[in-house]
Structure formats: structure tokens, C-alpha cells
C-alpha positions in Angstrom: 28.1 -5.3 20.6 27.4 -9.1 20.2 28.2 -11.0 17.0 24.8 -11.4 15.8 24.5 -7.3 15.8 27.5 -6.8 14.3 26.3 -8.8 11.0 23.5 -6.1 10.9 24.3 -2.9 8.0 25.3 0.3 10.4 22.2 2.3 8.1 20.0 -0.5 9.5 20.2 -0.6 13.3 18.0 2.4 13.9 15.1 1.0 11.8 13.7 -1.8 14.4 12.0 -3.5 11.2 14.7 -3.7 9.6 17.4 -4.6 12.3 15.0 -7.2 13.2 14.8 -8.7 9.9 18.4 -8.7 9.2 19.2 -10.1 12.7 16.6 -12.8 11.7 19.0 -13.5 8.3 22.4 -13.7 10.4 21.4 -16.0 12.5 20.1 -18.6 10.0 23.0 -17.8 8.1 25.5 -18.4 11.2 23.4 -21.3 12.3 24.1 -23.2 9.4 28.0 -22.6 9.2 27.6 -24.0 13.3 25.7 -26.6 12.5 28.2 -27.8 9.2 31.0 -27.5 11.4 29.2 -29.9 14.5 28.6 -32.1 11.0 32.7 -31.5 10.1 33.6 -32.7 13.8 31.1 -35.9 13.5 32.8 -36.7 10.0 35.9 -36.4 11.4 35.4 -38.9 13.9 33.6 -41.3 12.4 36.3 -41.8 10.2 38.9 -40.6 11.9 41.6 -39.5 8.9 39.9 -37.9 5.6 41.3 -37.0 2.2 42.3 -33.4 2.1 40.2 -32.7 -0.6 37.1 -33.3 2.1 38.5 -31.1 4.5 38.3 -28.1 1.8 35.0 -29.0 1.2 33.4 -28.6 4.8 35.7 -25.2 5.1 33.8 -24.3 1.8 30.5 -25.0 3.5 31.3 -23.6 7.0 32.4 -20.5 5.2 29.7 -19.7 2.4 27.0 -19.0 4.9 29.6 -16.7 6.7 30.4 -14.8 3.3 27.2 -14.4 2.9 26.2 -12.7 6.1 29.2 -10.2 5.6 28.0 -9.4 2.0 24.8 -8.8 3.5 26.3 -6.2 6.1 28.5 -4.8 3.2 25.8 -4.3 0.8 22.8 -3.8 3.0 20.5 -6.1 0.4 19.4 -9.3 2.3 18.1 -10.8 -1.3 21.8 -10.4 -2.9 23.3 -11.8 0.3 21.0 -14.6 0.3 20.9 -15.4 -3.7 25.1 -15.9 -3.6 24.9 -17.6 -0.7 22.4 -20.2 -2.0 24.2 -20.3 -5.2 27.5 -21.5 -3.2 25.9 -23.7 -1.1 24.7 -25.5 -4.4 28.0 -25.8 -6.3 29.9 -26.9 -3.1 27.4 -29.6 -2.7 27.4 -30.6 -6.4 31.1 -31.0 -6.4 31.4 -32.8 -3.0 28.9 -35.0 -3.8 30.3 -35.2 -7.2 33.7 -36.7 -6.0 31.4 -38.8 -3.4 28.9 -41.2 -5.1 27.5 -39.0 -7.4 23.2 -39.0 -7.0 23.8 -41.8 -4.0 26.5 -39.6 -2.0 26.3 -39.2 1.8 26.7 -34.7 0.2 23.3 -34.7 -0.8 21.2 -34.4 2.5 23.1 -30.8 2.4 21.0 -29.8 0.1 18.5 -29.5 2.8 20.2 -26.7 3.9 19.5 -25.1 1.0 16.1 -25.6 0.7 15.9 -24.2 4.2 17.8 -21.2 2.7 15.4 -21.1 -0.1 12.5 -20.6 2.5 13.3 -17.2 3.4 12.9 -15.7 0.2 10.4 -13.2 -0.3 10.7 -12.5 -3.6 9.1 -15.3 -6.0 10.9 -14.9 -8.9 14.5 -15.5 -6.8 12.6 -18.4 -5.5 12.1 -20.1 -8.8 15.0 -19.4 -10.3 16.9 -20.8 -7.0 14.7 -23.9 -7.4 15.4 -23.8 -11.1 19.6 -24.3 -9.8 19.1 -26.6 -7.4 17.0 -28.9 -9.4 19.5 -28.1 -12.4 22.3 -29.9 -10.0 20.5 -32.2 -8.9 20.1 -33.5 -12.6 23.7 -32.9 -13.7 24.4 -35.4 -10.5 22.0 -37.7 -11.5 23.6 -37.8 -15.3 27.1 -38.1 -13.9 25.8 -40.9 -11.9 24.2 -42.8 -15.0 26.9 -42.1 -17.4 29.7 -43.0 -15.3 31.5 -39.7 -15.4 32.2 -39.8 -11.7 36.1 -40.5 -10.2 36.2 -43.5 -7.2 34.6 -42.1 -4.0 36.2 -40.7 -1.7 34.1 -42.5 1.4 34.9 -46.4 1.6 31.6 -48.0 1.3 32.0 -49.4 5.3 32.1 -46.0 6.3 29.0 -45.0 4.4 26.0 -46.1 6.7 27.3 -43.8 9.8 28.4 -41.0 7.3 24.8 -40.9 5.8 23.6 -40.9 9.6 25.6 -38.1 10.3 24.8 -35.9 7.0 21.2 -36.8 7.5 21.2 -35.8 11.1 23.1 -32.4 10.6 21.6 -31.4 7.3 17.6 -31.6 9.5 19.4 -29.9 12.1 20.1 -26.9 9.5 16.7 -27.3 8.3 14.8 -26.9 12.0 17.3 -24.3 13.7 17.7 -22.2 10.9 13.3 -22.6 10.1 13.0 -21.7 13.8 15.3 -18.8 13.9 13.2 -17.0 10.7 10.3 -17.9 12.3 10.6 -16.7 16.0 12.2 -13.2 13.6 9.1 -13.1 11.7 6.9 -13.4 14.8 8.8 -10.7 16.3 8.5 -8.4 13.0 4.9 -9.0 12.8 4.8 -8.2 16.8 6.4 -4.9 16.0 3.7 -4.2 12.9 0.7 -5.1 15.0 1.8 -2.9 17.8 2.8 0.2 15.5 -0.5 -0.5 13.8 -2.7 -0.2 16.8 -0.8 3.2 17.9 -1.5 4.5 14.6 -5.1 3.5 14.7 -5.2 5.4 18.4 -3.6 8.6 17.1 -5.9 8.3 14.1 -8.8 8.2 16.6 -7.5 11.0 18.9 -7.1 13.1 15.7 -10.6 12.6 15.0 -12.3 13.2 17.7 -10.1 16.6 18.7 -10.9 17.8 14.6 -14.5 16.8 15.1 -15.1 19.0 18.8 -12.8 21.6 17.6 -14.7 22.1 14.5 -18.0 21.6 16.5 -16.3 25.1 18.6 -15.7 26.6 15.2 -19.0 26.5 13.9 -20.8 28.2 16.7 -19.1 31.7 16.9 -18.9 31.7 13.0 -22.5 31.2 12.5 -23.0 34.2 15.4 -20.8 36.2 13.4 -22.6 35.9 10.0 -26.1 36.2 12.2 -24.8 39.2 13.7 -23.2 40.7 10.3 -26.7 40.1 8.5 -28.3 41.9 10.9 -26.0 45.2 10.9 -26.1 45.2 7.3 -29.8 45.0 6.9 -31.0 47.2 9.8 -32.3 50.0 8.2 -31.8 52.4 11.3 -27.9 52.3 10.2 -26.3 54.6 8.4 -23.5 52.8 7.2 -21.2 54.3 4.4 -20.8 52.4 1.0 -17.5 51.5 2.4 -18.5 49.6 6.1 -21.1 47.8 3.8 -18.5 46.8 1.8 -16.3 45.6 4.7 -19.5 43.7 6.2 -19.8 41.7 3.0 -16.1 40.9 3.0 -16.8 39.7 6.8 -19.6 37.6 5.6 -18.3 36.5 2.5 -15.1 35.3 4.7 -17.3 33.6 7.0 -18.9 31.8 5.1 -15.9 30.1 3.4 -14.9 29.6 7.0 -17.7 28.6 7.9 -17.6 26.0 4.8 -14.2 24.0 5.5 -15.3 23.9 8.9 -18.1 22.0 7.6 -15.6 20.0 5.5 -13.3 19.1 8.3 -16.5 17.9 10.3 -17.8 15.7 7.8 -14.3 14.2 7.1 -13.7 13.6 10.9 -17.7 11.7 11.2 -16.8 9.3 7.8 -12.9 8.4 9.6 -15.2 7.7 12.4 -17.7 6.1 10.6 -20.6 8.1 12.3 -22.3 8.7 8.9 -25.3 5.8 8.4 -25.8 4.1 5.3 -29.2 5.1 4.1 -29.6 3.1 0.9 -32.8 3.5 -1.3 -33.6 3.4 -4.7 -33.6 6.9 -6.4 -34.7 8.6 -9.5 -31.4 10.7 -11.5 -34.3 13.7 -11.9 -34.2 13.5 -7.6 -30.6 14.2 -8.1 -29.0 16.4 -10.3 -31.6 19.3 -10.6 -31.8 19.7 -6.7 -27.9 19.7 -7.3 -27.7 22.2 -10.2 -29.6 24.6 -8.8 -27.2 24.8 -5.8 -24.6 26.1 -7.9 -26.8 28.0 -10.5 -25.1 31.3 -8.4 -22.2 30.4 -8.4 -21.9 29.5 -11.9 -23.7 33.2 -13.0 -21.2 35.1 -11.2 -18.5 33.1 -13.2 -20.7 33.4 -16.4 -20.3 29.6 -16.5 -23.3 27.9 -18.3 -24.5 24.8 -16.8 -25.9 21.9 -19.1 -27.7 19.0 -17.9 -27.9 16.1 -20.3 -29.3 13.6 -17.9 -32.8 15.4 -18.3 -33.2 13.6 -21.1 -32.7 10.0 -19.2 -34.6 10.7 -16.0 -36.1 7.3 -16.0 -32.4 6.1 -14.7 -32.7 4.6 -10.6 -29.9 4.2 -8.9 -29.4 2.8 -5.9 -28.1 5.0 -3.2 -28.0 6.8 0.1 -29.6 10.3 -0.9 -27.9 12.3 1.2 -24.7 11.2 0.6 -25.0 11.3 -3.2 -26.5 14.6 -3.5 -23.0 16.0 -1.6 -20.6 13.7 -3.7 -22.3 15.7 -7.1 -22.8 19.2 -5.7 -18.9 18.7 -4.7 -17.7 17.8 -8.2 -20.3 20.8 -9.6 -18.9 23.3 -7.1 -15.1 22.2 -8.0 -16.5 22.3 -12.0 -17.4 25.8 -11.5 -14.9 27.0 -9.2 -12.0 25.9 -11.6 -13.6 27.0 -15.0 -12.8 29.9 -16.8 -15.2 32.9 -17.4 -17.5 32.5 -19.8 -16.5 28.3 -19.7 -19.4 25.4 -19.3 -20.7 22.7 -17.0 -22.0 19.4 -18.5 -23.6 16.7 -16.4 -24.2 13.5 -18.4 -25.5 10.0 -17.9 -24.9 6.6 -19.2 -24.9 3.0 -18.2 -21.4 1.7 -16.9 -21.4 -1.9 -17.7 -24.9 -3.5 -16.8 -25.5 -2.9 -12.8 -24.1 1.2 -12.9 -25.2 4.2 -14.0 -22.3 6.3 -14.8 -23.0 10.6 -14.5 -20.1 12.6 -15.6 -19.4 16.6 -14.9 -17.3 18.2 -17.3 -15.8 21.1 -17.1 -14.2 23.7 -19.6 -11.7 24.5 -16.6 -7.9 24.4 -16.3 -7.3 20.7 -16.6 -5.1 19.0 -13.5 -1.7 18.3 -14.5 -0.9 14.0 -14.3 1.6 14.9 -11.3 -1.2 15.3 -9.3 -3.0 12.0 -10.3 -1.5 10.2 -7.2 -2.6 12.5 -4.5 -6.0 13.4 -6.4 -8.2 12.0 -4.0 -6.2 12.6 -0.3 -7.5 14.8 2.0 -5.9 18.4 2.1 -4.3 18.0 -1.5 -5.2 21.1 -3.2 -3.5 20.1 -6.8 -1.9 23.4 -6.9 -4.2 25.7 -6.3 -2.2 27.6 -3.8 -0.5 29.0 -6.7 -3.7 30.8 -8.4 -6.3 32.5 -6.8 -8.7 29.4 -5.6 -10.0 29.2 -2.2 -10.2 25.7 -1.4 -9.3 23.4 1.9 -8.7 19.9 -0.5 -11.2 18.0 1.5 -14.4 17.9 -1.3 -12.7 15.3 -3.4 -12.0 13.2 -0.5 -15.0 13.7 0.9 -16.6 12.8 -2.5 -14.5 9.0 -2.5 -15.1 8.4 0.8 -19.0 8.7 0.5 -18.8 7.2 -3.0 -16.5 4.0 -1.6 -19.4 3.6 1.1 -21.7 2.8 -1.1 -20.0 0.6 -3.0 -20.0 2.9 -6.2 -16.6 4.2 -7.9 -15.2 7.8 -8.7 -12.9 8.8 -11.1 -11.8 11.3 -14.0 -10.4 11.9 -17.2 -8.3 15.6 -17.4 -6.4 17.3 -20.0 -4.2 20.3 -19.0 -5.9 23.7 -20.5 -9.1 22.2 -22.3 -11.0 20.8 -18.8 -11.9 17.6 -17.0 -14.4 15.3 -16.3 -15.1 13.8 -13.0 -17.3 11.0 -12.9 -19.2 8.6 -10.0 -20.9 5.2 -10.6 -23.3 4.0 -8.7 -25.4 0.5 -8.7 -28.2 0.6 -10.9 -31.9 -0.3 -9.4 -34.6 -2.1 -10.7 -37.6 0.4 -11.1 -39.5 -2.5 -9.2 -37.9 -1.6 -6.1 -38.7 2.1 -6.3 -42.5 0.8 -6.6 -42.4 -1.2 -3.6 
């Protein structure tokens, strides 16, 4: 194991972001305790004997940027690691420079170090308050300097111009290694990102295409099946028993659900792949919802669930939309309205202007309410917000399907839901002139 890696927290090897990234941090912090001690040896010659006052000082700053890269190992959190470090660097400074000349001393170029310290903070409130320090010192010097609080220098004033050479000298040398070594890391991290985002994107494609043919497969044989179990149950020639016609429509009835998140999955897999085409026109609401409502006008009498559509009453609303895709983002939040009420419950579509370019139309239901758990996953693909505990049939996909074709055309979705007394979904979409319908 080489030094470098031995800096790096055990629980952070394995992660190659992460080892990366606190590789990166070691070596800046190393490469400034180097390049203070190259400074210590230059000092040391130029003037050849040195108080031993000074000679505490540069072990102070050769070791600081050491402590620091052991707190970071110890502690795992790069930000602490980096805030004491920077925080030492600045008082050591302050007091050399302090017993040095005060705002003129030969100390102050290592505050460049700092500053090169302060660069590879992420976090901008660390950064201010960092700066706040630094610029706090900074001002104390200055005050010292004015009010003539400061002892007799340490640094004869014929030593000076070669001292300020070398502190000027080492202090950019901290500044450029130490830049270079969190850049070259960052280039590498972001190397590492790109590549891990491009295999994602492939397995995302591969994912699509297999769900897209398999469910191409599917809905072959399924639609034979229902074909075929239509046929045996209304060929009068058979005798079938109350009981195979029962079983018959269970087959059918079964199919057809199949059949349905088959569907689902397909559609999903052509909007990842962005297969569907944009078809946008301007549309009347009264093209809409009734076409819509009267999809799930069976579904909703089985459940004795009453449907009520308050948008007759504003059919002079035009949106502006891709038909297809609209019509299936409103039969999905209808079907989900009805299929999650309670017998006997209702199913309210409304409209009203969102703002001045969209036409807001709601669906409430009188249903079972989602819980606020679920408000995160919502809208993913597959989430079934705890369904699988009652007794809906349902894949997850028509919500995500719903957002998907909504985001397309630049509309919004989203709901309001209280647990026991219902929901409403809603979808805005860009409001057309009534011009553009004419032409």
C-alpha cells in the first residue's frame, strides 16, 4: 500500500468515486506539507541560523496539512478534514507573521496556500465562512500593524528581500501543485461519471428494446387466446355447462388484464425510446373528456360509481395538444379514479384556467386517498402505492405513463390526496388560441 492510499478511510476504498476523491484531498494536503518543508530548507539557508521560535512555526505548517489528512482518514468526512485544516493553516500564519512584520511580513504569501485550500471546497457556505476567517486575520494583521502592537521582527531587514523571494516562490508552488493535483482528481472523477453514465444509458437501451420485443411476443398468443375463447363461448353448437362458461370468462377476463399491462409495458418501453411522435394540434375539451368518459362508463356501473363531468359546461376551452397522447393520460387517471373508489363513490372531471396559458382538468375521486409516504415514488414506473395489499389489479405503469406523455408536451401533472375521503389528479396543458383551431 503506498502512502497516498493509506490516507484514504478503509469504508472508502471500494467506492472508486469516492477513493478517487479522497486520494485527490491527500495529495493536496501532502503536497503542501512537501512544499512548506522545500520552503523550511530554503529559509534555513538563506539565513543560515533562525530563532527557535521560527523553527516551531514551519513544524506547525509542515504538520497541519498532515493532521488534517489523518482526521480525514479517521473520520471519513473530507469537509471536517479540510475546515480544521484551513482553520490552522490561518492561525499559524497570523502568528508567524504576527512576530514577523505584521501586514508587511515575508508569512503572508502563505496564505496562498490557503486560498488554494479554500478551492476545493464544495460546499458554499464553508467557503464563505473560510473566506470570512481569512479575511478576519488578515485585518487583525493589518490593525496590529497600524497600532503598533507588534514585538521587533524576527527577520533582520537585510535578510528580507531573499526571504520574501523564497515565501513567494514556495507559497505559488503550493498554489499550482496542490490546484493541479485537484484538478487531474476531478478530471479523473468526472472520467469515471461519464463512463458509468454511458453504461447505464446502454443497459437502459438493452432493457428497452428486450421489454419492447418481449412484449411485442406477448401480445400475439394473448390476443389468439381471447379470439379463440370468444369464439368457444359464443358458438352456439356447444353445450357448455354454466360452469366451463364461467371458467371461459375468467380466461378472458384474465387475458385481457394481461393483455392490458402488456400494453402498458410496450408503451413505456416506445416513450424510454422515444418512438412516440409529437403530434401537436389545437383541440376542443368536448373532443376530450366525453370520448374519454365513455370508455370507462362500464367500468364505473359495475362499481356503481357515478361519473360527473363538469367541463360540459366550458367546452369552448382549446388546448393545445397531441390527441392521442392526451386522450390516454385522462382515460388513465379515469380508470385509476374508478378502479380505487368505493362502491357506490363518484367521479368528477372539472376544468379551469391554470394561470393564463393552461387549462387545468382535474378527476376526483371519492376513493381511498394515497397515504403521503407514497408521494415520492407516485409517479415511477412499477410503484403500485400499496395496492398489493388490497385487492387491486394493477402493474404501476398508468401514472408513469400519464407524466411521461404529459412532460412531452410540455404540460404538468399532479394531485392533491387525503387518506379515506379521495383524490384528485390533475394535468395542465397549454392553452390555444381558438384562431388556431380555425386555421
Amino acid at each position: 500500500m503506498d502512502v497516498i492510499t493509506w490516507f484514504v478511510p478503509p469504508n472508502a476504498l471500494p467506492d472508486p468515486r469516492r477513493n478517487t476523491r479522497h486520494r485527490g484531498i491527500a495529495k493536496s494536503l501532502l503536497t503542501i506539507s512537501l512544499v512548506v518543508s522545500l520552503m523550511y530548507l530554503g529559509v534555513a539557508f538563506v539565513r543560515g541560523t533562525m530563532p527557535f521560535a521560527e523553527h516551531v512555526m514551519f513544524a506547525a505548517g509542515i504538520l497541519t496539512p498532515v493532521l488534517g489528512a489523518l482526521l480525514i482518514r479517521v473520520t471519513g468526512d473530507i469537509s471536517l478534514g479540510l475546515v480544521v485544516t484551513n482553520i490552522g493553516g490561518i492561525l499559524v500564519i497570523a502568528v508567524w507573521a504576527f512576530l514577523t512584520g505584521g501586514i508587511t511580513s515575508i508569512a503572508l504569501p502563505g496564505f496562498l496556500a490557503n486560498i488554494a485550500l479554500l478551492s476545493t471546497f464544495g460546499n458554499p457556505a464553508i467557503l464563505l465562512v473560510m473566506g470570512a476567517i481569512l479575511g478576519a486575520a488578515l485585518l487583525f494583521l493589518y490593525t496590529a500593524t497600524m497600532q503598533s502592537w507588534l514585538p521587533i521582527s524576527m527577520i533582520p531587514n537585510t535578510e528580507m528581500p531573499g526571504l520574501m523571494l523564497t515565501s513567494m516562490l514556495g507559497s505559488v508552488g503550493i498554489v499550482v501543485l496542490a490546484g493541479f493535483v485537484v484538478a487531474r482528481d476531478r478530471a479523473q472523477v468526472k472520467t469515471m461519471l461519464r463512463t458509468a453514465q454511458r453504461a447505464a444509458e446502454q443497459s437502459s437501451r438493452a432493457k428497452t428494446v428486450f421489454l419492447t420485443s418481449i412484449s411485442n411476443e406477448f401480445r400475439t398468443p394473448l390476443i389468439t387466446i381471447l379470439e379463440l375463447a370468444e369464439r368457444l363461448r359464443a358458438e352456439p353448437a356447444n353445450s357448455l355447462t354454466k360452469e366451463q362458461l364461467a371458467n371461459i370468462g375468467h380466461i378472458t377476463n384474465a387475458g385481457r388484464h394481461l393483455l392490458g399491462l402488456v400494453t402498458q409495458v410496450l408503451d413505456m418501453s416506445r416513450i424510454e425510446a422515444g418512438e412516440l411522435k409529437l403530434n401537436m394540434e389545437p383541440i376542443h375539451t368536448d373532443q376530450l373528456i366525453p370520448p374519454c368518459l365513455s370508455l370507462v362508463a362500464l367500468a364505473a356501473e359495475k362499481k356503481s360509481v357515478s361519473l360527473v363531468d363538469d367541463c360540459s359546461t366550458a367546452s369552448d376551452w382549446i388546448v393545445w395538444a397531441d390527441r392521442a397522447m392526451v386522450k390516454q393520460s385522462l382515460l388513465n387517471l379515469l380508470s385509476n379514479a374508478v378502479k380505487f373508489n368505493r362502491e357506490g363513490g363518484s367521479v368528477t372531471i372539472s376544468c379551469q384556467r391554470a394561470g393564463t396559458a393552461y387549462l387545468r382538468i382535474s378527476v376526483t375521486d371519492t376513493g381511498i386517498g394515497i397515504a403521503s409516504d407514497w408521494k415520492n415514488e407516485l409517479f415511477e414506473p412499477f410503484s403500485r402505492l400499496g395496492a398489493e395489499a388490497g385487492n387491486f389489479q394493477s402493474a404501476g405503469l398508468s401514472l408513469a405513463i400519464s407524466k411521461q406523455l404529459i412532460d412531452r408536451m410540455r404540460g404538468r401533472i399532479g394531485y392533491e390526496s387525503t387518506v379515506g375521503i379521495g383524490s384528485t389528479f390533475w394535468i395542465e396543458l397549454p392553452l390555444a388560441e381558438s384562431s388556431a383551431l380555425r386555421a
